[in-house]
PDB file of N, CA, C and O in Angstrom, chain B, residues numbered from 101:
ATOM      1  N   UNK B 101       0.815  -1.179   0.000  1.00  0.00           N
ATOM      2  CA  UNK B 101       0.000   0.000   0.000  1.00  0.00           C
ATOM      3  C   UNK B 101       0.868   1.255   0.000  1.00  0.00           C
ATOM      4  O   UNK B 101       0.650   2.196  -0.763  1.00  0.00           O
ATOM      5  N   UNK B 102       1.931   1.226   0.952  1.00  0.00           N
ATOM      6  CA  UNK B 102       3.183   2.391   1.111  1.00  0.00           C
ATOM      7  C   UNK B 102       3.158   2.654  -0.345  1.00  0.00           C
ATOM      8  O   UNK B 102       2.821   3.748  -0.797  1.00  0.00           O
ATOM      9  N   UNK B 103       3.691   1.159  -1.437  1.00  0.00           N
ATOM     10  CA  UNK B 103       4.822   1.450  -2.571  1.00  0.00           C
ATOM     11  C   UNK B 103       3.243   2.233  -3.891  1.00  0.00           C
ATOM     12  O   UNK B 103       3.438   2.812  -4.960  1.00  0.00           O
ATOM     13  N   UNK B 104       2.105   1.977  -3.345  1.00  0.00           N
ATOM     14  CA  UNK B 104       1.324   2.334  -4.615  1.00  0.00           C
ATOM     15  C   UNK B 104       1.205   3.833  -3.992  1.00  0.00           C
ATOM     16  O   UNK B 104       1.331   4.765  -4.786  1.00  0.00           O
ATOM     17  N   UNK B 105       0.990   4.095  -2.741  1.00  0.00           N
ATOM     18  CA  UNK B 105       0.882   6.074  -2.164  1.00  0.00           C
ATOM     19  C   UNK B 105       2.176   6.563  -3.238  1.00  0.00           C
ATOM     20  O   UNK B 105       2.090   7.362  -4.171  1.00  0.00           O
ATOM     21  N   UNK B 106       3.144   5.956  -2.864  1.00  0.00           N
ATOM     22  CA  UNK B 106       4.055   6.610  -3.180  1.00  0.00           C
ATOM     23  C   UNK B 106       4.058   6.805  -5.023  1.00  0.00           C
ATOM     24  O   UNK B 106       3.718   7.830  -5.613  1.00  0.00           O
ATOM     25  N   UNK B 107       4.347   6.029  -5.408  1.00  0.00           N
ATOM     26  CA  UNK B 107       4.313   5.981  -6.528  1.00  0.00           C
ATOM     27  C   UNK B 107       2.769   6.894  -7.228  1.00  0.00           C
ATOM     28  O   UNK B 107       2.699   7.413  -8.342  1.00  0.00           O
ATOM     29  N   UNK B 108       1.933   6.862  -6.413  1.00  0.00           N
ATOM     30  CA  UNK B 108       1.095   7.452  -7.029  1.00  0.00           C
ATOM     31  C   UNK B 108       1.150   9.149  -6.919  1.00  0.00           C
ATOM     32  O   UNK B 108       0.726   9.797  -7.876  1.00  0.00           O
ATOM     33  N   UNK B 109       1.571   9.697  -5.977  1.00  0.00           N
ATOM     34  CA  UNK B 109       2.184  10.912  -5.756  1.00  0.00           C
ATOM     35  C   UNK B 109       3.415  11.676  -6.499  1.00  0.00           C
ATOM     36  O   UNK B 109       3.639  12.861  -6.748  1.00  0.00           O
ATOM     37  N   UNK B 110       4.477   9.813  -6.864  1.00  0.00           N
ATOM     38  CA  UNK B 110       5.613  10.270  -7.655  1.00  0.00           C
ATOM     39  C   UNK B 110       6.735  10.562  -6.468  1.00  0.00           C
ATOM     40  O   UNK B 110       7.789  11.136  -6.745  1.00  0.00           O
ATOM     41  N   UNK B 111       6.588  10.355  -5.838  1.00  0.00           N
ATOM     42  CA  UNK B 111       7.362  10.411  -4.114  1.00  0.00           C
ATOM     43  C   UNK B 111       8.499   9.191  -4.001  1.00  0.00           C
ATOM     44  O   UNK B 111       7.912   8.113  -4.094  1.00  0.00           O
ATOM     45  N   UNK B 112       9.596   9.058  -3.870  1.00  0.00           N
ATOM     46  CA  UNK B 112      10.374   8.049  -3.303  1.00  0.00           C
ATOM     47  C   UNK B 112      10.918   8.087  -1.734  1.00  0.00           C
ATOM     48  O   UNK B 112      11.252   7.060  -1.143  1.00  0.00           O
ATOM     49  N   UNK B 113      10.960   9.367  -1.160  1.00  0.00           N
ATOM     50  CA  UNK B 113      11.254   8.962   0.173  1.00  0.00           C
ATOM     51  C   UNK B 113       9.929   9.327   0.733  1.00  0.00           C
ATOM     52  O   UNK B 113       9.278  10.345   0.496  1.00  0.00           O
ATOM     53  N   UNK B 114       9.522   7.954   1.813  1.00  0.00           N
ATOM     54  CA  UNK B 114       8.440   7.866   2.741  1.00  0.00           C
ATOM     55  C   UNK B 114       8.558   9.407   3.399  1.00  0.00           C
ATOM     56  O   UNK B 114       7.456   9.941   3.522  1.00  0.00           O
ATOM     57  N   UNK B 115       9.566  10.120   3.790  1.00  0.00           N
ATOM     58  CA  UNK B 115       8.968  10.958   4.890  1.00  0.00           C
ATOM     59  C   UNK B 115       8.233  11.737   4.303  1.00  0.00           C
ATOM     60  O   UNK B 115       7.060  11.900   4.640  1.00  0.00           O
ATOM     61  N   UNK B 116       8.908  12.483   3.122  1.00  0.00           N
ATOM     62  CA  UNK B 116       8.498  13.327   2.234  1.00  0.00           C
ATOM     63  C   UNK B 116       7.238  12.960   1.679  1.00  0.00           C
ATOM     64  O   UNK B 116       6.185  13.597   1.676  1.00  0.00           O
ATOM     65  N   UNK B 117       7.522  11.758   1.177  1.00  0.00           N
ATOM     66  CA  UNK B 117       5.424  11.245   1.236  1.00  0.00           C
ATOM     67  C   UNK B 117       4.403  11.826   1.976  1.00  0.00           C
ATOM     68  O   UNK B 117       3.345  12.360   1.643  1.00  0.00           O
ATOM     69  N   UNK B 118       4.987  11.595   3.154  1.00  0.00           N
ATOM     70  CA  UNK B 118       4.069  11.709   4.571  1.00  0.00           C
ATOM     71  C   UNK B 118       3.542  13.339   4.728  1.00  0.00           C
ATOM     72  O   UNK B 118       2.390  13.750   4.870  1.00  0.00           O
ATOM     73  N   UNK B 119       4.753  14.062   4.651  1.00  0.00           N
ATOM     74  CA  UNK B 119       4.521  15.441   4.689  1.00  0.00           C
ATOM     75  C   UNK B 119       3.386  15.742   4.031  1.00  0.00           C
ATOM     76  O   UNK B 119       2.289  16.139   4.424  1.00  0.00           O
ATOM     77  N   UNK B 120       3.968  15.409   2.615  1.00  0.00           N
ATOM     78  CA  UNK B 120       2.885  15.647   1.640  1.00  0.00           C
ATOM     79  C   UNK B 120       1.780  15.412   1.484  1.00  0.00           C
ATOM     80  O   UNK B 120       0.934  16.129   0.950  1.00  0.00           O
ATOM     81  N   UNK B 121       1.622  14.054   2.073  1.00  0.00           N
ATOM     82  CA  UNK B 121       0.234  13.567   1.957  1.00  0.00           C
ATOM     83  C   UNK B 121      -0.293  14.046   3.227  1.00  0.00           C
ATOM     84  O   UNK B 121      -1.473  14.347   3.047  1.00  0.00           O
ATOM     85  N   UNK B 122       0.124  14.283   4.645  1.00  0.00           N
ATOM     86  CA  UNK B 122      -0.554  15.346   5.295  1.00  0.00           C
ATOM     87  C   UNK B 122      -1.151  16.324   5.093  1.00  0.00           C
ATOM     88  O   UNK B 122      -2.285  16.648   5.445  1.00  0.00           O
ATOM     89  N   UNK B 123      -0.132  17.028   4.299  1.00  0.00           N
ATOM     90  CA  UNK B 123      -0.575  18.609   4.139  1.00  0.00           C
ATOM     91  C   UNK B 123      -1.839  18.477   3.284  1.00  0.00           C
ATOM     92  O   UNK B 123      -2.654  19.400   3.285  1.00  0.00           O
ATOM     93  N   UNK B 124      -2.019  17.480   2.627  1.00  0.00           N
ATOM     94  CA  UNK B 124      -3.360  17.661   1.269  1.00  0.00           C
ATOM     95  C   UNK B 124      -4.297  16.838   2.453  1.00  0.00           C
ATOM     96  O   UNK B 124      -5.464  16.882   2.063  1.00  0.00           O
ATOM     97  N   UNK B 125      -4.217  16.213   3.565  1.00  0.00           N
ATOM     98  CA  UNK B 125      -5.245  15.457   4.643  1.00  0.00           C
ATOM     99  C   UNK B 125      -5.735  16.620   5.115  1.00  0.00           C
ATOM    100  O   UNK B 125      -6.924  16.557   5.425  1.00  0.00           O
ATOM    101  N   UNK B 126      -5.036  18.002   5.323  1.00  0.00           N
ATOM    102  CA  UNK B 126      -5.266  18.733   6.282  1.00  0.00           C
ATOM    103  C   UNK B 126      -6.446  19.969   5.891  1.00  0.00           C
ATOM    104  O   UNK B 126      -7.197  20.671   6.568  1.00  0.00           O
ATOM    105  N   UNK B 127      -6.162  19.818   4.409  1.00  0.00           N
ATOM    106  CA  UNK B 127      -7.155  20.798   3.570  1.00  0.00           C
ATOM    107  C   UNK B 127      -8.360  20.115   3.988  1.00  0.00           C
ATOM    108  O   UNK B 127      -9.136  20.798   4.656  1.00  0.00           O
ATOM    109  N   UNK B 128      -8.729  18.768   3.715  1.00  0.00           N
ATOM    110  CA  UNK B 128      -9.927  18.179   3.780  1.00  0.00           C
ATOM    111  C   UNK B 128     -10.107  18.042   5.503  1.00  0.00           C
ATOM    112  O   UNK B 128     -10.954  18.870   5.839  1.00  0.00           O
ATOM    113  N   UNK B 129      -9.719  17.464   6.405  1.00  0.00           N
ATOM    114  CA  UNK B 129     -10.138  17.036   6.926  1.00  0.00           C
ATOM    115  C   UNK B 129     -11.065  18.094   8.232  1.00  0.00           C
ATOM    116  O   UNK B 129     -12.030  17.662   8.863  1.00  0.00           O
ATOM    117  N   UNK B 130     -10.417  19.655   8.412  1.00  0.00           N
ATOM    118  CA  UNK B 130     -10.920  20.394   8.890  1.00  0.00           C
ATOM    119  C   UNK B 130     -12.475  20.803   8.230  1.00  0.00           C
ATOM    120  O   UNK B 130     -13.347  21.139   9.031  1.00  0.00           O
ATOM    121  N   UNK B 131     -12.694  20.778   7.217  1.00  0.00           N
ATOM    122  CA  UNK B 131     -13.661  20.926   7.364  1.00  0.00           C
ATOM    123  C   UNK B 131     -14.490  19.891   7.079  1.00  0.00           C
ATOM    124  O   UNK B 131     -15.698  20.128   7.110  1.00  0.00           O
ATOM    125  N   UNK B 132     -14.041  18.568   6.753  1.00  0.00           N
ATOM    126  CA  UNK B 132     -14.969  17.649   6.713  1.00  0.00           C
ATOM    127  C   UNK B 132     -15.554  17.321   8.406  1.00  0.00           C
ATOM    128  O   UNK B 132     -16.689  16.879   8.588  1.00  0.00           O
ATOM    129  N   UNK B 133     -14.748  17.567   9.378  1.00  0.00           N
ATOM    130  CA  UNK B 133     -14.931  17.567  11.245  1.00  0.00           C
ATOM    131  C   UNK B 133     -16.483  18.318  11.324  1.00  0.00           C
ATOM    132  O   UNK B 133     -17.590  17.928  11.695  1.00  0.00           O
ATOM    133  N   UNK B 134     -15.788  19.989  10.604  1.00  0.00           N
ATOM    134  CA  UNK B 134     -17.107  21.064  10.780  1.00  0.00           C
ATOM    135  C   UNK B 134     -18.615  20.589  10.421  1.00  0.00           C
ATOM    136  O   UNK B 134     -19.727  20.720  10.933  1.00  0.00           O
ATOM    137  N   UNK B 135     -17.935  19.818   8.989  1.00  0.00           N
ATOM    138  CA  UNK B 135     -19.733  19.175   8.754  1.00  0.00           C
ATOM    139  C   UNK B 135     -19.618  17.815   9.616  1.00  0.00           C
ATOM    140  O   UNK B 135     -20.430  17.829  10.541  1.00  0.00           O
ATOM    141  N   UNK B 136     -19.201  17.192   9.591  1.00  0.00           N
ATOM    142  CA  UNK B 136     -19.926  15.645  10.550  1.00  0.00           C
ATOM    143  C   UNK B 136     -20.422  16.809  12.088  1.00  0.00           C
ATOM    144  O   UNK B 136     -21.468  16.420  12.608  1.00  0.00           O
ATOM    145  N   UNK B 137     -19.892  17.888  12.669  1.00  0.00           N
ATOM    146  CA  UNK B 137     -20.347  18.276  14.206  1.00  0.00           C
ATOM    147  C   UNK B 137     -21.597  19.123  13.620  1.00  0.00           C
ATOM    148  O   UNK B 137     -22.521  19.234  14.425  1.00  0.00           O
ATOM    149  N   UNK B 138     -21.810  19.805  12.230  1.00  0.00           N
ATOM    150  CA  UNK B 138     -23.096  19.775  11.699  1.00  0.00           C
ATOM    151  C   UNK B 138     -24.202  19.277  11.700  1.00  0.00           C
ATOM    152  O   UNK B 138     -25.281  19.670  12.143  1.00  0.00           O
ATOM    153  N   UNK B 139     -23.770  18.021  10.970  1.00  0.00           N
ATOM    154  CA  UNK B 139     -25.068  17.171  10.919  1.00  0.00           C
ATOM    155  C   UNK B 139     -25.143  16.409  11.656  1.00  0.00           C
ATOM    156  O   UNK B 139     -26.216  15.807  11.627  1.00  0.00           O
ATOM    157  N   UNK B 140     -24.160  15.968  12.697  1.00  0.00           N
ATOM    158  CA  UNK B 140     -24.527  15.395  14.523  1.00  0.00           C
ATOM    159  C   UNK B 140     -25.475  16.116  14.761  1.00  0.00           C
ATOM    160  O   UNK B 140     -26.591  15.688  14.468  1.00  0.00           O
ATOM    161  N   UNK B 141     -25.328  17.575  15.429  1.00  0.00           N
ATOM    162  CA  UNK B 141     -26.290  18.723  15.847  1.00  0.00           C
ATOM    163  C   UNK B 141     -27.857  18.452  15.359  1.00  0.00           C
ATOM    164  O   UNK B 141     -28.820  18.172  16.072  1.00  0.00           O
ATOM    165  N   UNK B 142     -27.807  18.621  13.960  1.00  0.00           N
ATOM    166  CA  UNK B 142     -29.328  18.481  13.324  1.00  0.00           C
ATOM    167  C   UNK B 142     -29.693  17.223  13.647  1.00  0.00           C
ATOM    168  O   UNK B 142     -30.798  17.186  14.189  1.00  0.00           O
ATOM    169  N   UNK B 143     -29.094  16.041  13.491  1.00  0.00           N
ATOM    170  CA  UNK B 143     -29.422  14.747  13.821  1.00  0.00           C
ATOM    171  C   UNK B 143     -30.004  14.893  16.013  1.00  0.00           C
ATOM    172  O   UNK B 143     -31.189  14.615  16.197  1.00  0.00           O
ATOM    173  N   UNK B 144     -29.452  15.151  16.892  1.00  0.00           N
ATOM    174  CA  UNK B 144     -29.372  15.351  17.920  1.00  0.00           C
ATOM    175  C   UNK B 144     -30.585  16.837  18.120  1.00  0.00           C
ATOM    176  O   UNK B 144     -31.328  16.606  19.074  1.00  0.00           O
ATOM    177  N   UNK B 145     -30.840  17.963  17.569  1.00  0.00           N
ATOM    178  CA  UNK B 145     -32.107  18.683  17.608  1.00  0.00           C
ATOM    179  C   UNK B 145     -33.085  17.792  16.895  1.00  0.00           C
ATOM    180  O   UNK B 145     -34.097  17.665  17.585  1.00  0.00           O
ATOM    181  N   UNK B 146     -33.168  16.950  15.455  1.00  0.00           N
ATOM    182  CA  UNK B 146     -34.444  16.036  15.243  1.00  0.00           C
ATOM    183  C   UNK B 146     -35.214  15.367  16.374  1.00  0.00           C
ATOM    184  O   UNK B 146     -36.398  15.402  16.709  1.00  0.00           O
ATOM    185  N   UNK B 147     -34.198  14.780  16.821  1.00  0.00           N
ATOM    186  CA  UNK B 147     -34.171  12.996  17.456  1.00  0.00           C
ATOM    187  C   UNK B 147     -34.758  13.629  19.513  1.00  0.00           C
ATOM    188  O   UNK B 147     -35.679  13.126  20.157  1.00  0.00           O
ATOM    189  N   UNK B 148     -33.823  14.795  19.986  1.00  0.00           N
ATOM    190  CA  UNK B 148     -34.341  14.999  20.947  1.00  0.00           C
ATOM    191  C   UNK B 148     -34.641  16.355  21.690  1.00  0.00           C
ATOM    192  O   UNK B 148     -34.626  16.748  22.856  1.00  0.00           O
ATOM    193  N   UNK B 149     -34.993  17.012  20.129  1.00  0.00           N
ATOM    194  CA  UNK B 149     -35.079  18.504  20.276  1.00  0.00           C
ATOM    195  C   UNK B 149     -34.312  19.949  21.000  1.00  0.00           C
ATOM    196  O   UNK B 149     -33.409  19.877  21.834  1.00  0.00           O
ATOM    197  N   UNK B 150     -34.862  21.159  20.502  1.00  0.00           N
ATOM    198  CA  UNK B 150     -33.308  22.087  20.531  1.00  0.00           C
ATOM    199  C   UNK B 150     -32.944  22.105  22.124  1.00  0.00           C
ATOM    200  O   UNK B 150     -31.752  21.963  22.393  1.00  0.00           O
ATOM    201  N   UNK B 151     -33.826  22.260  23.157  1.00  0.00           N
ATOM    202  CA  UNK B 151     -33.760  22.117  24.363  1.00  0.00           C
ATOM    203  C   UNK B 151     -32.606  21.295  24.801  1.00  0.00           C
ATOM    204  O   UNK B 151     -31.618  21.801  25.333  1.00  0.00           O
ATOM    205  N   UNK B 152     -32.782  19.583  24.498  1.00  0.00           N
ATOM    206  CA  UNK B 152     -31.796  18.927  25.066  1.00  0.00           C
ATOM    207  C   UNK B 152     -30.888  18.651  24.110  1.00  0.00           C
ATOM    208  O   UNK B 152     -30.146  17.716  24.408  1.00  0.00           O
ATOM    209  N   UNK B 153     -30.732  19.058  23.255  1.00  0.00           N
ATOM    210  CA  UNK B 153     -29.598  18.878  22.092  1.00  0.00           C
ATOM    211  C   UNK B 153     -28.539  20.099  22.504  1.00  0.00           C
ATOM    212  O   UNK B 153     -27.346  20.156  22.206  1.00  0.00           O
ATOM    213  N   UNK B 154     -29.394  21.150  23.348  1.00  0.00           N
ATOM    214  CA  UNK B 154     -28.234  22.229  23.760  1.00  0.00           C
ATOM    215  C   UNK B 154     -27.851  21.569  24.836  1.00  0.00           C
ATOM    216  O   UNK B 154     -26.815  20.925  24.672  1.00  0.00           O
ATOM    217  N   UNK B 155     -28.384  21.505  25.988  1.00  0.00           N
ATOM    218  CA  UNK B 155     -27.642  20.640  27.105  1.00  0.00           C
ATOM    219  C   UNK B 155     -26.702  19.378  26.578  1.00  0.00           C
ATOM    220  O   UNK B 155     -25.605  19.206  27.108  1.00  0.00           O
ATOM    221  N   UNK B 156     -27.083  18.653  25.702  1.00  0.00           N
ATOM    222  CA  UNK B 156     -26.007  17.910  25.148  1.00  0.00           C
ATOM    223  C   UNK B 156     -24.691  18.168  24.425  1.00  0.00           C
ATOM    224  O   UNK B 156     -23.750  17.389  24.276  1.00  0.00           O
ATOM    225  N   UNK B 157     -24.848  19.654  23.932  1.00  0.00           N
ATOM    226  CA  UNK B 157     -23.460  20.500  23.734  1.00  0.00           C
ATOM    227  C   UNK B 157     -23.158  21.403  24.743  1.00  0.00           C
ATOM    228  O   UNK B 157     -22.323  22.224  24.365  1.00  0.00           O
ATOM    229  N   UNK B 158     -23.504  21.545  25.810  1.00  0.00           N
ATOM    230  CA  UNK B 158     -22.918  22.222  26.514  1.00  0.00           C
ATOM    231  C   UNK B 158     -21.579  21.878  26.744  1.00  0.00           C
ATOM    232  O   UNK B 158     -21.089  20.864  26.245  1.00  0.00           O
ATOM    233  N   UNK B 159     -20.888  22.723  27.535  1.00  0.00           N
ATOM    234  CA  UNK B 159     -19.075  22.804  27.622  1.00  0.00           C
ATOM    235  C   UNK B 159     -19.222  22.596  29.291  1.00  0.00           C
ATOM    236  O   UNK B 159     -19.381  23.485  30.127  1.00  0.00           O
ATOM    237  N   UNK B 160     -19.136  21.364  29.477  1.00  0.00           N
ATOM    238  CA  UNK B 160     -18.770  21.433  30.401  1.00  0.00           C
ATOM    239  C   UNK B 160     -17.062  21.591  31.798  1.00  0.00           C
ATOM    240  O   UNK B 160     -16.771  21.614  32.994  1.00  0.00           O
ATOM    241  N   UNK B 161     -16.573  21.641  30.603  1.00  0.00           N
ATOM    242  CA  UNK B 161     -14.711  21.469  31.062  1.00  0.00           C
ATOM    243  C   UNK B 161     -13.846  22.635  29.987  1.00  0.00           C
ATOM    244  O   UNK B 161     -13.333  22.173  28.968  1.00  0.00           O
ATOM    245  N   UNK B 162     -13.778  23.484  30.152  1.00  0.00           N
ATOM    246  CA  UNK B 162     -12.443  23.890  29.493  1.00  0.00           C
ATOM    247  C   UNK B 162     -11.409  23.724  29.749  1.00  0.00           C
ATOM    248  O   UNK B 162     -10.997  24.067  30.857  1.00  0.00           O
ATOM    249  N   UNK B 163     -10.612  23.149  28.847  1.00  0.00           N
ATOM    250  CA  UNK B 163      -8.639  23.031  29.032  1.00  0.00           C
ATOM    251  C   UNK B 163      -8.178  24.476  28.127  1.00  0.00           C
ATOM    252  O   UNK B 163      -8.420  24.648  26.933  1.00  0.00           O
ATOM    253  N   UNK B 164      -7.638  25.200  28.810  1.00  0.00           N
ATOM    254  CA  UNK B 164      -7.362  26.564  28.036  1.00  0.00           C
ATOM    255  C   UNK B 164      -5.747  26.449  27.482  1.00  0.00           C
ATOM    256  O   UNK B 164      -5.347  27.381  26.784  1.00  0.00           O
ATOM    257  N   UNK B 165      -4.761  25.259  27.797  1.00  0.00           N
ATOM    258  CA  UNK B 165      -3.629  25.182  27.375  1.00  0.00           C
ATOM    259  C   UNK B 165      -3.588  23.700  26.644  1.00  0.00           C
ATOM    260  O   UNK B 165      -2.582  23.024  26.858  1.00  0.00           O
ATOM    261  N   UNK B 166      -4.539  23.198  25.862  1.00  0.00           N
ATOM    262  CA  UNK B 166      -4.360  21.940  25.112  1.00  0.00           C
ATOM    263  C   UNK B 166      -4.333  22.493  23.865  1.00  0.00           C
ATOM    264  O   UNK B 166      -5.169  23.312  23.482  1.00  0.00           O
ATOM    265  N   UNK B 167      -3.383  22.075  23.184  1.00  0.00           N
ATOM    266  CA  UNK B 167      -3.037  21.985  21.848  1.00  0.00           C
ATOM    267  C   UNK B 167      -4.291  21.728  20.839  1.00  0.00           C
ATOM    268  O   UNK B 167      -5.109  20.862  21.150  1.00  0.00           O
ATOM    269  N   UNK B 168      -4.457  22.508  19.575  1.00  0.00           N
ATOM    270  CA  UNK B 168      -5.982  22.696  19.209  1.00  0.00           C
ATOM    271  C   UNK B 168      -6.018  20.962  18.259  1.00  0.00           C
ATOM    272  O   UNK B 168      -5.342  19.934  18.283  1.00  0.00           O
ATOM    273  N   UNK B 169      -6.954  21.354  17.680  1.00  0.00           N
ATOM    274  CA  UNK B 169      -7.324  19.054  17.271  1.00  0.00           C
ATOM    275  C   UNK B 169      -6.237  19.856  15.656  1.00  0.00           C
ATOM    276  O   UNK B 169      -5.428  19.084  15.141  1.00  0.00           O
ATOM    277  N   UNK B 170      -6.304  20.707  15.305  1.00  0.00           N
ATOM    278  CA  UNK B 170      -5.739  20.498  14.042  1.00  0.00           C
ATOM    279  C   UNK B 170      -3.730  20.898  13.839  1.00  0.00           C
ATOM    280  O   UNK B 170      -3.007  21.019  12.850  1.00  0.00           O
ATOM    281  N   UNK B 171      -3.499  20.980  15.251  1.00  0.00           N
ATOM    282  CA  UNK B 171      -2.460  21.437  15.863  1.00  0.00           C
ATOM    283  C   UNK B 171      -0.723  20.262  15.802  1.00  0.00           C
ATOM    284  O   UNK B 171       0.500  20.352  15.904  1.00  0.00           O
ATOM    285  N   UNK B 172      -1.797  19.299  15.572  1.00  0.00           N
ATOM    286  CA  UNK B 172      -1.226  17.815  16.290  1.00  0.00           C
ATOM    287  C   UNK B 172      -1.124  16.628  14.881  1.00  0.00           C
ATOM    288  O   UNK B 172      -2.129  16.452  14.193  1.00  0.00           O
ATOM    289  N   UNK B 173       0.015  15.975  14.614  1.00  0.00           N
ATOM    290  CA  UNK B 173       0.385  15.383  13.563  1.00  0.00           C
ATOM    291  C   UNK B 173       0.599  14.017  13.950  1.00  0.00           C
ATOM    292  O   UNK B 173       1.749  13.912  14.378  1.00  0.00           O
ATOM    293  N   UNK B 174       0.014  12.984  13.981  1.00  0.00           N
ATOM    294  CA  UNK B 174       0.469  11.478  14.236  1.00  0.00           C
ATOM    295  C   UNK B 174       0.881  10.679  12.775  1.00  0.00           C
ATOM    296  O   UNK B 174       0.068  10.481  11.873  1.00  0.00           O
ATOM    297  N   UNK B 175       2.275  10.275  12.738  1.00  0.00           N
ATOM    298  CA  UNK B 175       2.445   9.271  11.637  1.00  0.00           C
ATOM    299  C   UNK B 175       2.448   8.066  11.299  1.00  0.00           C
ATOM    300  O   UNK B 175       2.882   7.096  11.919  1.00  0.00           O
ATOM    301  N   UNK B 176       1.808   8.141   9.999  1.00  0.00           N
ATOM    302  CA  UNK B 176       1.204   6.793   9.836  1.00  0.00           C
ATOM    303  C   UNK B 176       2.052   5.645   9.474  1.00  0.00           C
ATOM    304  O   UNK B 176       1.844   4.653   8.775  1.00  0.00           O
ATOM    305  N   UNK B 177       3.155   6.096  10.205  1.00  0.00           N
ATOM    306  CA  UNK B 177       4.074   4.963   9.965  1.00  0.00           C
ATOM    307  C   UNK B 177       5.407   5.034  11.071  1.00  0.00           C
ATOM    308  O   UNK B 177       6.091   6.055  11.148  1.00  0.00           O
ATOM    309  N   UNK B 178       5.643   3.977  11.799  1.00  0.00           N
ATOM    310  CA  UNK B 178       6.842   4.191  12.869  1.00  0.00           C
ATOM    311  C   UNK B 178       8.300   3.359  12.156  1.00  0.00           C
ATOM    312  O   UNK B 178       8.178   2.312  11.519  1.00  0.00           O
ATOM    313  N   UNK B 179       9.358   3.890  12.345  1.00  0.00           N
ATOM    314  CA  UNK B 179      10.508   3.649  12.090  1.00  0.00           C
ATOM    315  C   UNK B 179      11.227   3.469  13.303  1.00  0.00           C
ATOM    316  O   UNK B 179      11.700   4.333  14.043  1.00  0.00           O
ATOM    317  N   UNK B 180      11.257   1.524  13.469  1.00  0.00           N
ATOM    318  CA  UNK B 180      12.490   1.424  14.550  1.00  0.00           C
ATOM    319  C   UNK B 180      13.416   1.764  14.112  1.00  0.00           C
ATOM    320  O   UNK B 180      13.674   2.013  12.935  1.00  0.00           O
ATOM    321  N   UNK B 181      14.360   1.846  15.473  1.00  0.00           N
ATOM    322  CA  UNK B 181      15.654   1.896  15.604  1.00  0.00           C
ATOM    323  C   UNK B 181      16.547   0.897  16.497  1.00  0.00           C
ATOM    324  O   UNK B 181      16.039   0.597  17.577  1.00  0.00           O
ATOM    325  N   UNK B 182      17.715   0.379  16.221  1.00  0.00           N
ATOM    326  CA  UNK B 182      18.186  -0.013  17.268  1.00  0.00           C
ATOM    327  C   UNK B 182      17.669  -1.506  17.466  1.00  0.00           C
ATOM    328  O   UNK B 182      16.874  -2.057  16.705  1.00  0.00           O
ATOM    329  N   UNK B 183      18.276  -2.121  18.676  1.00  0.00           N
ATOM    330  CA  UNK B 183      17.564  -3.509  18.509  1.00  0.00           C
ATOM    331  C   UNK B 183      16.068  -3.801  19.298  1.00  0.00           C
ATOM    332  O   UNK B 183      15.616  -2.969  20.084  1.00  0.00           O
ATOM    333  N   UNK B 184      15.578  -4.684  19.088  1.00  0.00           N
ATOM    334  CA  UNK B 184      14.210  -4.779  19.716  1.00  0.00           C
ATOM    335  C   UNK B 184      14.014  -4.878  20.606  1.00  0.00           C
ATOM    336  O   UNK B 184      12.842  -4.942  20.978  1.00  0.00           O
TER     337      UNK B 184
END
């Protein structure tokens, strides 16, 4: 699967893959989040109206020093080192 990403991008080193194929994840995936917490909402005002669909978004906890969701990079691939 690695050798067809790559090749399909035209990419030979994995990291540089990765970058890359992040950076084009990152266009989509912010706002694909905005619509799925969209149409949760409408699904959640249908099902148990605006009343408790607001109590069900309420905030109950703020963390005012956590790193934001689009802030944060996990790779999809680990490189040992060293022996096992």
């Amino acid at each position: 699967m690695l050798h067809a990403m790559l090749n399909t991008i035209g990419e030979t080193d994995p990291i540089n893959a990765h970058k890359r194929i992040m950076s084009a994840l990152k266009q989509v995936s912010e706002p694909m989040i905005h619509l799925i917490f969209a149409i949760n909402e409408a699904i959640l005002i249908k099902n148990l109206g605006p009343t408790m669909a607001a109590e069900a978004a309420e905030v109950v906890t703020k963390i005012t020093n956590a790193p934001g969701l689009f802030d944060i990079e996990v790779p999809f691939y680990v490189e040992m080192t060293g022996d096992r």
